[in-house]
FIKOL-926043 format. One line per 4 residues: for each residue x, z, y of N, C-alpha, C. Coordinates in pm, 1 decimal, m for minus. Last residue first. Layout:
% residues N
X/Z/Y/X/Z/Y/X/Z/Y; ... $
% end
This chain:
% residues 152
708.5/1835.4/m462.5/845.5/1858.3/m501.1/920.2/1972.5/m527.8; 520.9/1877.3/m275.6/541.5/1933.9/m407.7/667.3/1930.0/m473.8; 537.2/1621.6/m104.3/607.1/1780.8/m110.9/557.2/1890.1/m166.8; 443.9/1482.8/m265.5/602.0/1469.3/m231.5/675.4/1581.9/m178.2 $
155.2/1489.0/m254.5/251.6/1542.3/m426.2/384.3/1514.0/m372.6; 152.2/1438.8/3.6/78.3/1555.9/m26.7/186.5/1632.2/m144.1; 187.1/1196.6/10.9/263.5/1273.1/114.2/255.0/1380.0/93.7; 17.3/1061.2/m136.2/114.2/1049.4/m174.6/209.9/1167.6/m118.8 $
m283.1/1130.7/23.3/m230.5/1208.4/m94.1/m50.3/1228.8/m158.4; m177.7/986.5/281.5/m186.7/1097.8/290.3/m166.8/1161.4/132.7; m212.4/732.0/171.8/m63.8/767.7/182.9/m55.6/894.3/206.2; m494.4/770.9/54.4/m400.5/729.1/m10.8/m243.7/777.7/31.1 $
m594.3/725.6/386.9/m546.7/885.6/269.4/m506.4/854.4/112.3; m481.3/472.2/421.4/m451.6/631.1/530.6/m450.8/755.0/427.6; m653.2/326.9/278.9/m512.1/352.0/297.6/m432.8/461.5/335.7; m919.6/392.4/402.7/m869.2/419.8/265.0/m725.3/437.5/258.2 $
m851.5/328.8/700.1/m904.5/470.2/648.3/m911.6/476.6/486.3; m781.0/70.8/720.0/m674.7/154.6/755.0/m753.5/357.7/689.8; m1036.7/m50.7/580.5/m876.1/m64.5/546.0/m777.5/26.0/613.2; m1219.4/6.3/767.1/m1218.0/83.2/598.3/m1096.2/56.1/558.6 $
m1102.6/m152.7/995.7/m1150.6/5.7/956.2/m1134.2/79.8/895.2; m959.9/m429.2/924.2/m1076.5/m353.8/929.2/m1040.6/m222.7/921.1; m653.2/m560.8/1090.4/m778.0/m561.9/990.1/m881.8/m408.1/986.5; m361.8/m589.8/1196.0/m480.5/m631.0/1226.4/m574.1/m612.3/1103.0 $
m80.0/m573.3/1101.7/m114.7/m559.6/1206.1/m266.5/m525.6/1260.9; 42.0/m468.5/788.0/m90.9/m517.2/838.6/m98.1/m460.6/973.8; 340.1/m552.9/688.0/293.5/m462.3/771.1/135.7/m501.1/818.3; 478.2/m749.2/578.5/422.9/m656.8/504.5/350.4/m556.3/552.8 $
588.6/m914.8/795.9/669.8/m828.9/711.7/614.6/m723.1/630.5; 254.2/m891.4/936.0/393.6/m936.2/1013.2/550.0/m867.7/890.1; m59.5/m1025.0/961.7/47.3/m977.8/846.0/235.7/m1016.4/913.2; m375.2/m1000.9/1046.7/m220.5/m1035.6/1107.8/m103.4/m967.0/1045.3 $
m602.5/m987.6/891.0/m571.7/m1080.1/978.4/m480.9/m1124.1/1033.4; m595.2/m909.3/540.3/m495.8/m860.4/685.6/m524.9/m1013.3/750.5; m873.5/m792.9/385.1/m770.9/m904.6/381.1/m714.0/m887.6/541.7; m1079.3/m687.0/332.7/m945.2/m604.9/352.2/m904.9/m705.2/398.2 $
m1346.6/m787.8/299.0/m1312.8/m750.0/394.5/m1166.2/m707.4/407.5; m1211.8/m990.3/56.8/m1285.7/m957.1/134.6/m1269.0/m932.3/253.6; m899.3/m875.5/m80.3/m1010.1/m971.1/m112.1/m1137.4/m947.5/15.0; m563.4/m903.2/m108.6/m654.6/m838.2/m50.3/m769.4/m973.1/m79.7 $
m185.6/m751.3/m128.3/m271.7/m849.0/m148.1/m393.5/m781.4/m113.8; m25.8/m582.9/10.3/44.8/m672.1/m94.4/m75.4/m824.5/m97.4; 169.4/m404.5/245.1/30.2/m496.9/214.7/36.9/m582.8/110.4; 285.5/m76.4/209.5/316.7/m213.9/253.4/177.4/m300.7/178.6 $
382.9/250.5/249.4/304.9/150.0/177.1/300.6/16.8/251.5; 720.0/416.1/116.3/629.6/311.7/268.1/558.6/221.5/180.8; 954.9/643.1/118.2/812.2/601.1/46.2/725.9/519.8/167.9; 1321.3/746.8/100.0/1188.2/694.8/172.2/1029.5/658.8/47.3 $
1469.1/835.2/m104.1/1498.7/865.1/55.6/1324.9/861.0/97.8; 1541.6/639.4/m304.3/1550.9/824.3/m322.4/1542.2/876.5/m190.2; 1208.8/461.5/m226.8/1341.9/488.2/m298.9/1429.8/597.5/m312.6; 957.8/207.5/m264.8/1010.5/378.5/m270.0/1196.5/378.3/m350.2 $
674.5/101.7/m222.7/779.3/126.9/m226.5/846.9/252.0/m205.1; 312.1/m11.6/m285.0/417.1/170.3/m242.3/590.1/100.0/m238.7; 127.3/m206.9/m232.9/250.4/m198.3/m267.3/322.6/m83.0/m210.0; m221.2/m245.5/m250.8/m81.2/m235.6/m158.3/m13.1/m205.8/m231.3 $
m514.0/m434.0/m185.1/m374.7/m418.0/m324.6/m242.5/m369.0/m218.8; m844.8/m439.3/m238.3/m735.5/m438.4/m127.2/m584.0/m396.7/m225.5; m1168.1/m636.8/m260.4/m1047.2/m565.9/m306.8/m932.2/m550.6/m222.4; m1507.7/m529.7/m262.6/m1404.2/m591.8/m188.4/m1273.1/m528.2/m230.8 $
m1719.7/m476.7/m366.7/m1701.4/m609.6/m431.9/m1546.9/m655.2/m312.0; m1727.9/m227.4/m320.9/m1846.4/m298.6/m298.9/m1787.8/m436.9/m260.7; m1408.0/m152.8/m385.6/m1532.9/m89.1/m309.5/m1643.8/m203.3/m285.5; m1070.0/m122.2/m494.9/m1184.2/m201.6/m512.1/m1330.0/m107.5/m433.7 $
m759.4/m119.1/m502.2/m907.2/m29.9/m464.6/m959.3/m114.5/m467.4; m423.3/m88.9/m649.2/m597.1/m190.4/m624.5/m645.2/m14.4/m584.3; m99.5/m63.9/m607.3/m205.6/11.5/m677.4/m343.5/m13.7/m563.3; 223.4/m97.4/m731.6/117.9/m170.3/m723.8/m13.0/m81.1/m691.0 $
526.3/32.6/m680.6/426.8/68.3/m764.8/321.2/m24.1/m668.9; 927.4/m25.5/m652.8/734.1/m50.7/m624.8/665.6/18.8/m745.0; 1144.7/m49.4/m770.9/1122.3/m17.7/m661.8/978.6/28.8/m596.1; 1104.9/m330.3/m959.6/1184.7/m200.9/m938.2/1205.8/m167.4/m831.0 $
761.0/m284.0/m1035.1/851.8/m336.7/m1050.8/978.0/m275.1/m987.7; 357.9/m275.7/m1185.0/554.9/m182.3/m1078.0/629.6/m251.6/m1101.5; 34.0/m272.5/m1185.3/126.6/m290.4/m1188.9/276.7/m215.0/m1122.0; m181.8/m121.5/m1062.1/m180.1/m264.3/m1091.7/m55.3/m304.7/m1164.9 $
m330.5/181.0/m1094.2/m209.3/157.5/m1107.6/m207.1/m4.9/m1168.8; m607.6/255.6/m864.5/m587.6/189.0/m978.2/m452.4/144.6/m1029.6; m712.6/552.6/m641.6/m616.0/388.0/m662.0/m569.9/362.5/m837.5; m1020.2/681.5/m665.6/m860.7/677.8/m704.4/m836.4/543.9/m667.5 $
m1187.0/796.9/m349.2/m1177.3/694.8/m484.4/m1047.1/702.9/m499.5; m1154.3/1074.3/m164.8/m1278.4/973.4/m225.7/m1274.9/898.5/m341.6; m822.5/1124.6/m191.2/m952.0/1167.5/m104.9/m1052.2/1047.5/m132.8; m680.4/1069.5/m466.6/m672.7/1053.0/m343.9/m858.7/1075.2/m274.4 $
m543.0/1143.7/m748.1/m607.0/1262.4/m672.2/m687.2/1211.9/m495.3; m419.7/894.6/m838.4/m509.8/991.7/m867.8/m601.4/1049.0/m824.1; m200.5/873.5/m614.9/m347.5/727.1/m652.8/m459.2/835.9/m741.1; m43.2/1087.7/m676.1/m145.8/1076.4/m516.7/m243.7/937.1/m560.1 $
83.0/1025.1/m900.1/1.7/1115.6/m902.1/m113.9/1132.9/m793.9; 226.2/825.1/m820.9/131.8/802.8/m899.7/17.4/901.1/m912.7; 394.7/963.7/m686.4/334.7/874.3/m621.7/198.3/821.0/m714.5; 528.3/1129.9/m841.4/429.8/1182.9/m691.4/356.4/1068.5/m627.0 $
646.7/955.5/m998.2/530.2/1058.3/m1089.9/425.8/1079.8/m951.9; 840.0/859.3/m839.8/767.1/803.6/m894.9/607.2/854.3/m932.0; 972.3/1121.6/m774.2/920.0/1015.9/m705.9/793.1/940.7/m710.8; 1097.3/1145.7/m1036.6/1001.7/1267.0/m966.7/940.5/1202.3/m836.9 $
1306.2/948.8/m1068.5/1154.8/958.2/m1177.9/1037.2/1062.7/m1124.2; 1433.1/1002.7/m877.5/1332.0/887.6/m884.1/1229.3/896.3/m982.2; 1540.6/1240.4/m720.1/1502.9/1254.2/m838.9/1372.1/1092.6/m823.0; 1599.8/1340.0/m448.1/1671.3/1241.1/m470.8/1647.5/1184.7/m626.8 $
1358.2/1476.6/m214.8/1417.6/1510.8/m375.0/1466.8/1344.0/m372.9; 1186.1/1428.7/20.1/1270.3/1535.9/1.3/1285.1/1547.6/m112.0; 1107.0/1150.8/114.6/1093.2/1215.6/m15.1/1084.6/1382.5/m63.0; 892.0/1041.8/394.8/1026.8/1156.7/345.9/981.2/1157.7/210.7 $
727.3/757.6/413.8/726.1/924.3/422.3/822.0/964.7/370.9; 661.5/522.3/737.0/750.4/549.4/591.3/731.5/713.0/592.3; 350.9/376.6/786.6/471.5/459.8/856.6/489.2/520.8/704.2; 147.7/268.9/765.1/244.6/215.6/719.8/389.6/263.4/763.5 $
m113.9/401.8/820.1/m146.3/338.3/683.3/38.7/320.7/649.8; m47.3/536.6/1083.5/m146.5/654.2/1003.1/m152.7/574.5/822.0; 45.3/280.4/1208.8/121.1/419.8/1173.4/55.8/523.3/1050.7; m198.5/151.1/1274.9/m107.7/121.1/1199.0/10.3/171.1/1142.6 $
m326.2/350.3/1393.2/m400.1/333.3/1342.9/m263.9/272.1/1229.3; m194.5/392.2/1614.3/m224.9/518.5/1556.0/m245.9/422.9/1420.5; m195.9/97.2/1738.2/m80.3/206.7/1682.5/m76.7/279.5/1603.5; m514.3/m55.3/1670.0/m431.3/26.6/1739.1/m296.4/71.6/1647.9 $
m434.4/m414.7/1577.8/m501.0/m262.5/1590.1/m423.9/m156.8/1663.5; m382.3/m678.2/1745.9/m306.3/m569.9/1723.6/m408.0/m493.3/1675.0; m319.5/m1094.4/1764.9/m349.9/m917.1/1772.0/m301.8/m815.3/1675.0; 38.4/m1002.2/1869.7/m106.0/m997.0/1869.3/m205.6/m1068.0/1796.6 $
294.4/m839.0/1967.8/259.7/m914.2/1857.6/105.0/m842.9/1867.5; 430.3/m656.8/2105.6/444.3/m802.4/2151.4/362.3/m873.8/2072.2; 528.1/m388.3/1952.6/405.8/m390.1/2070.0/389.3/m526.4/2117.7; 583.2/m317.4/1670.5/652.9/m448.4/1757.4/507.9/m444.4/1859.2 $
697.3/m54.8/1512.3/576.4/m121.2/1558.0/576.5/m247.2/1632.4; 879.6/36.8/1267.0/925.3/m28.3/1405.8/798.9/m97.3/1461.1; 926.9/231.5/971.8/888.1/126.2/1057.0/886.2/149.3/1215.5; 1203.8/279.2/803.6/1171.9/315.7/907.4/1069.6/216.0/986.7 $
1113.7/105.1/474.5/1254.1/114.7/579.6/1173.4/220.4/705.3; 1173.1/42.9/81.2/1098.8/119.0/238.2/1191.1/125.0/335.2; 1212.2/m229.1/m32.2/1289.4/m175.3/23.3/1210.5/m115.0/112.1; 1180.5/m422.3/m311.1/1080.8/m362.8/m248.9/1227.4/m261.3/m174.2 $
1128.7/m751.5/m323.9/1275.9/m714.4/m284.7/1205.5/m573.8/m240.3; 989.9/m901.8/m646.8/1012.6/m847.1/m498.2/1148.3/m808.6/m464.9; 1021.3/m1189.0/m842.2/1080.5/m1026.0/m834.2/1055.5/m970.4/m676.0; 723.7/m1321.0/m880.5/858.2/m1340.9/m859.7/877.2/m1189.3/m818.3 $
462.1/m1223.0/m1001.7/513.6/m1348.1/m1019.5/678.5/m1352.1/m999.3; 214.2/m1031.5/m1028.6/402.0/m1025.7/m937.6/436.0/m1161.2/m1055.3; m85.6/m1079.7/m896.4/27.6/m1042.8/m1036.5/108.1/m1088.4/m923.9; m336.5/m1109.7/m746.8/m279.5/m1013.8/m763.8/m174.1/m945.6/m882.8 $
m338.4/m1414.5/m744.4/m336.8/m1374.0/m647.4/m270.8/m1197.4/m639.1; m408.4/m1442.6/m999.2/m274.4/m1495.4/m969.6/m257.3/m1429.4/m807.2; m679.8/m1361.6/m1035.6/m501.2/m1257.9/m1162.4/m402.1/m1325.1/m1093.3; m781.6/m1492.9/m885.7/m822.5/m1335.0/m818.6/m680.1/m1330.7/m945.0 $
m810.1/m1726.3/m969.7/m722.8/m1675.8/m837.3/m700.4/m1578.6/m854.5; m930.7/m1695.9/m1227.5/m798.9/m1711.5/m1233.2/m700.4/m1744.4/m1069.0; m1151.6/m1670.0/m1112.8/m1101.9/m1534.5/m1235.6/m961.5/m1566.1/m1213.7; m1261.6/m1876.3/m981.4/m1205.8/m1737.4/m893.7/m1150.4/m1651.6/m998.8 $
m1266.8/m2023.1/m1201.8/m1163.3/m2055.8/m1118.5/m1113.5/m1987.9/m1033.8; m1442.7/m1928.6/m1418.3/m1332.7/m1941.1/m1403.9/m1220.4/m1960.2/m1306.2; m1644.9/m1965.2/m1218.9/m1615.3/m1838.1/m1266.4/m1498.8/m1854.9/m1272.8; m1689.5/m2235.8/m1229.8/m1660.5/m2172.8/m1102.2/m1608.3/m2031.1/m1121.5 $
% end
């Protein structure tokens, strides 16, 4: 039985096929239910300004905010081109988002999730719906990222 959640839980959170990681301006779709609040889904998945066209300096700021992030670090899971991967884990519950990023934009997006995280209403990567602790870890996660970007 071990085995068998060992080997969900690596397939569930490996990149298997190439993403298409593209941050874009998000667009809240008020029609689509259920919903958390706005604030709430803005404060985890609203795209952040780079200000520097320097990807490798991008990159570094983004990595650097999983570091430094208010309470627990984010864990670097993996990247691919465009993305950075990066787990939290908290009392046996896991949550996996996907930074994207490009010389313009930075937007965290929902990748994968165990437990309580797991998105009740997943519309384009966008977690419509889910817990609390999920939009308040997230939240300052993107807050740190937003932090080393303008450092720049």
């Amino acid at each position: 039985m071990r085995l068998i959640h060992a080997l969900t839980f690596i397939s569930l959170f490996s990149v298997s096929a190439p993403l298409l990681a593209a941050p874009e301006v998000l667009q809240v779709d008020d029609n689509i239910k259920p919903k958390s609040f706005d604030r709430y889904i803005r404060a985890v998945h609203k795209e952040i300004e780079t200000g520097s066209n320097d990807i490798n300096k991008i990159r570094y700021a983004i990595l650097e905010g999983m570091l430094v992030t208010k309470g627990f670090a984010w864990v670097y899971q993996g990247e691919g081109d465009g993305y950075i991967l990066a787990r939290f884990d908290y009392r046996g519950d896991t949550n996996v988002m996907r930074i994207e990023y490009d010389q313009s934009l930075v937007q965290l997006k929902y990748h994968a999730a165990l437990g309580d995280y797991i998105c009740k209403n997943l519309v384009d990567d966008i977690c419509y719906k889910n817990s609390r602790g999920y939009y308040n870890y997230v939240k300052n996660l993107r807050n740190s990222i937003s932090k080393q970007l303008q450092r720049l």
